[in-house]
N, C-alpha and C positions, 0 to 999 in steps of 0.2 A: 455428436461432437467428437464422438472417438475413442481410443482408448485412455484412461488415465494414466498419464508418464507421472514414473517413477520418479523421488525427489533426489534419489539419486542421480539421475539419470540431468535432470534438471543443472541439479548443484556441479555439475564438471566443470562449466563456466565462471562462477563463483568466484574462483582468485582472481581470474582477469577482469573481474566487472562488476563485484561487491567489494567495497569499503565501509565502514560506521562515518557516517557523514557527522560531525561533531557537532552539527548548529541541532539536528533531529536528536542527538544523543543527550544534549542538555539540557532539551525541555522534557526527554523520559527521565535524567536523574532529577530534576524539579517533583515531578510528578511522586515519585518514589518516597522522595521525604528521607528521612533517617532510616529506610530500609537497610539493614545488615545483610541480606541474603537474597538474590534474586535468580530467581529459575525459569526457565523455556518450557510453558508447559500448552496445552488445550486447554480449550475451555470448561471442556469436562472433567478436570483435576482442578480447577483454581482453589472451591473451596475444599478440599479435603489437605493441599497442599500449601496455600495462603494464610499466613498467621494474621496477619493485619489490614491488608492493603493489596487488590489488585491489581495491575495499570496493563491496558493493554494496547499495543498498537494492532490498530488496525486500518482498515478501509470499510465506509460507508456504504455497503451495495445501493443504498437509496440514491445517493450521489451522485447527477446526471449532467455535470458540466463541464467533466472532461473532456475538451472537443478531441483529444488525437484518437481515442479509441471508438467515442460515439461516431466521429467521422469515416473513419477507416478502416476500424476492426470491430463491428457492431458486435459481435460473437463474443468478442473481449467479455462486453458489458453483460451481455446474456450470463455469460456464464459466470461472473463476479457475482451476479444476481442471484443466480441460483444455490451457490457453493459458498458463499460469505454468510454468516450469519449479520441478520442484521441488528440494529444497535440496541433494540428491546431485547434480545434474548439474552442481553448481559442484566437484564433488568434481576434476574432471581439473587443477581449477589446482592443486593440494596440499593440505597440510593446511590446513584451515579455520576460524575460530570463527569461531562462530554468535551473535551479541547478540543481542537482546531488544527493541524497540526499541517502547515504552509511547507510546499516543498522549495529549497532552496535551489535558484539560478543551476549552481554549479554542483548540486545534491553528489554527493560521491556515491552512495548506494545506489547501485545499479536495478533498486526494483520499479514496477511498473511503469509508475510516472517522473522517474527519476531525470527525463531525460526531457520532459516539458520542453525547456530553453534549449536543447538541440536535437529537435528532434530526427533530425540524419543521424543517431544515435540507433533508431530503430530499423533503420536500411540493413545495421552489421547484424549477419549472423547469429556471431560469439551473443551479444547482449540482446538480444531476444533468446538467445537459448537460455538465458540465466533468469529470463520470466516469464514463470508458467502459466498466466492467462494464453499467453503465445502458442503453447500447444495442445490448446483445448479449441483454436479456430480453425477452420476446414483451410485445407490448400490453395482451394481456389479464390476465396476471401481475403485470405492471409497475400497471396500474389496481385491480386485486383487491389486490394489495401494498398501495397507498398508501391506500385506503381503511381495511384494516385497521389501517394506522399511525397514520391520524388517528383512526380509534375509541380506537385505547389512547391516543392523546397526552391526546385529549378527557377519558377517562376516571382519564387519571393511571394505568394499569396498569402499559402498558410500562415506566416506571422504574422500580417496585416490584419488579415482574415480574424486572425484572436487577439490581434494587439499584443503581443508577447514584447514586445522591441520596450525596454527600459522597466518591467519590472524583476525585483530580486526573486521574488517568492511569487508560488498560486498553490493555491486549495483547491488541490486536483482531490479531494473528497476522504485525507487520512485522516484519523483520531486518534486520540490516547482517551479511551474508557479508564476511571479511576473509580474502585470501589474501595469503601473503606467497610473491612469485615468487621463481624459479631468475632468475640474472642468466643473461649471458651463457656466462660459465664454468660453469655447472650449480648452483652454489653458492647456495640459499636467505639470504636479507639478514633479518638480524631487523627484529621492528617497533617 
């Protein structure tokens, strides 16, 4: 698959093609509850650094219904598969619920499936450089891809093809993992 680039290297695109999309921002502060303090961490710090409550966004590697990347950038998926953890290894912080988390029409976050409802989104550049399944797929995949993308864009298939025309939202396969930790005394805190 290549070498792994650098998140810096990634993130240079960032301003031009990340925003907090506010409808995805307000099902994480739901999720959160009366949280006072929320940190960016790995999954390997949650409990040492979680007092109550973990939530985590992520993406399902199980998740096989994304058509733009199963169709066009199968590498994509390979490698989500291999490099995501998937939803049981959140299982050691406790019991868990699992949401749902539908990406919106007009999603302002520029990550993976952000671009579902336009996908000539994925033609530019700049916003494939700002998501890094993109540069874990081989050149000639990635060009063979995008060629096929713009023949159906050209041809009006690919929507049809997924029915995209009139819906807001699709569950291109993200979550918000919710754990609610043991405190100190052993004791789980509702949420």
């Amino acid at each position: 698959m290549g070498v792994e680039p650098a998140y810096e290297t990634i993130g240079a695109t960032y301003g031009a093609t990340r925003d907090q999309d506010p409808r995805i921002a307000r099902r994480i502060r739901k999720a959160l509850g009366d949280a006072e303090s929320v940190v960016n961490i790995g999954l390997g710090e949650i409990r040492r650094v979680a007092q109550r409550r973990a939530v985590i966004f992520t993406c399902d590697p199980a998740f096989h219904d994304f058509w733009l990347f199963s169709d066009y950038f199968p590498s994509f998926v390979t490698h989500a598969r291999t490099r995501l953890p998937s939803l049981h290894a959140y299982e050691p912080l406790g019991p868990l619920k699992v949401i749902a988390v539908p990406i919106p029409r007009a999603c302002r976050d520029g990550f993976a499936a952000a671009y579902w409802a336009r996908p000539a989104a994925y033609l530019d550049p700049v916003c494939r450089a700002s998501i890094s399944g993109f540069h874990f797929i081989p050149q000639a995949e990635l060009r063979a891809g995008l060629r096929r993308l713009q023949a159906d864009l050209d041809s009006g298939t690919g929507h049809r093809k997924h029915a995209l025309a009139g819906r807001d939202s699709l569950d291109c396969g993200y979550r918000l993992v919710v754990a609610e930790l043991p405190g100190p005394d052993g004791v789980r805190r509702g949420g």
